[in-house]
C-alpha positions as CSV (number, residue, x, y, z in Angstrom):
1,X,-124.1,60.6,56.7
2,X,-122.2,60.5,60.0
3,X,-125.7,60.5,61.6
4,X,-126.9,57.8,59.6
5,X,-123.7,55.4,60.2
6,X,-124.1,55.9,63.9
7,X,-127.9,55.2,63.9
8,X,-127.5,52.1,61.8
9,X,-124.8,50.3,63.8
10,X,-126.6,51.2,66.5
11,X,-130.0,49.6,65.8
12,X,-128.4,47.0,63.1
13,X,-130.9,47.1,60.4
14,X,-131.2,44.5,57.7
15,X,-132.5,47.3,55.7
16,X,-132.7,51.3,55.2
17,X,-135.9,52.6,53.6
18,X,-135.5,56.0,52.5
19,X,-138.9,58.3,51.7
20,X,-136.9,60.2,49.2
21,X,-136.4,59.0,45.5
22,X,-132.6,58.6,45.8
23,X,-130.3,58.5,42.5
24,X,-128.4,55.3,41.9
25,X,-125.4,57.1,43.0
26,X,-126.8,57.9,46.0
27,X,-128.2,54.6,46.4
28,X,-124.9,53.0,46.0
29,X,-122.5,55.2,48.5
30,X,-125.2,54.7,50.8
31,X,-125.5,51.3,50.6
32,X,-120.9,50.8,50.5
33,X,-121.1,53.5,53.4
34,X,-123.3,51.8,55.6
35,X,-122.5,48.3,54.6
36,X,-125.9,47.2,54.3
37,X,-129.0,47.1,51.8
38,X,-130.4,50.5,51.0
39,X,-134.5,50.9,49.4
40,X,-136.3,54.2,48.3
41,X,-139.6,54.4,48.1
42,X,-139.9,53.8,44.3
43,X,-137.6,50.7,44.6
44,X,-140.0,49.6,47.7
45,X,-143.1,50.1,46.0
46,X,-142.0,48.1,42.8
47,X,-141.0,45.4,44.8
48,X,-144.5,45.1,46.6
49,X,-146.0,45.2,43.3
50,X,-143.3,42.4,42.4
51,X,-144.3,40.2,45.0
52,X,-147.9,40.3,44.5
53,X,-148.0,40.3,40.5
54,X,-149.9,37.4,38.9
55,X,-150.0,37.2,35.3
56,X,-146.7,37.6,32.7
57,X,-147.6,40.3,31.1
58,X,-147.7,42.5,35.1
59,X,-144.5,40.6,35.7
60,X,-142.9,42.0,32.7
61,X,-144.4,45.7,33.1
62,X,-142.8,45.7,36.5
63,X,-139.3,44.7,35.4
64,X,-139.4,47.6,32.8
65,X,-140.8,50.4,35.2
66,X,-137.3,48.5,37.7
67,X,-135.3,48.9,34.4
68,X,-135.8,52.6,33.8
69,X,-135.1,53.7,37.7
C-alpha cells in the first residue's frame, strides 16, 4: 500500500484501475487511503457497457449486474 501511496502522489491520477476484482472493502480503504477514485475491472467494464447501452431494458440489466458487485 505504501508503494501505491507513493506512486499515486507521484503521478497524480484522477483514477486507479485495478486488474483484480477487489471486495468493496478493499475498494473503499483504497479509495480513503489514497484519497482518490478507485475502479476494478468489473466496475470498469460495467461502466463501458453503461455508457454505451441503448434501450431501457440494457440500462436496467446493467444497474442489477452494478447492484450485486
Amino acid at each position: 500500500m505504501q508503494k501505491s501511496r507513493k506512486l499515486a502522489n507521484k503521478i497524480k491520477p484522477d483514477v486507479i484501475i485495478y486488474d483484480e476484482i477487489l471486495k468493496p472493502s478493499q475498494n473503499y480503504n483504497l479509495a480513503s487511503t489514497l484519497k482518490m477514485n478507485i475502479v476494478d475491472r468489473e466496475s470498469l467494464i460495467l461502466e463501458i457497457f453503461e455508457r454505451r447501452s441503448a434501450s431501457h431494458e440494457s440500462h436496467l440489466q446493467i444497474k442489477l449486474a452494478q447492484a450485486q458487485i
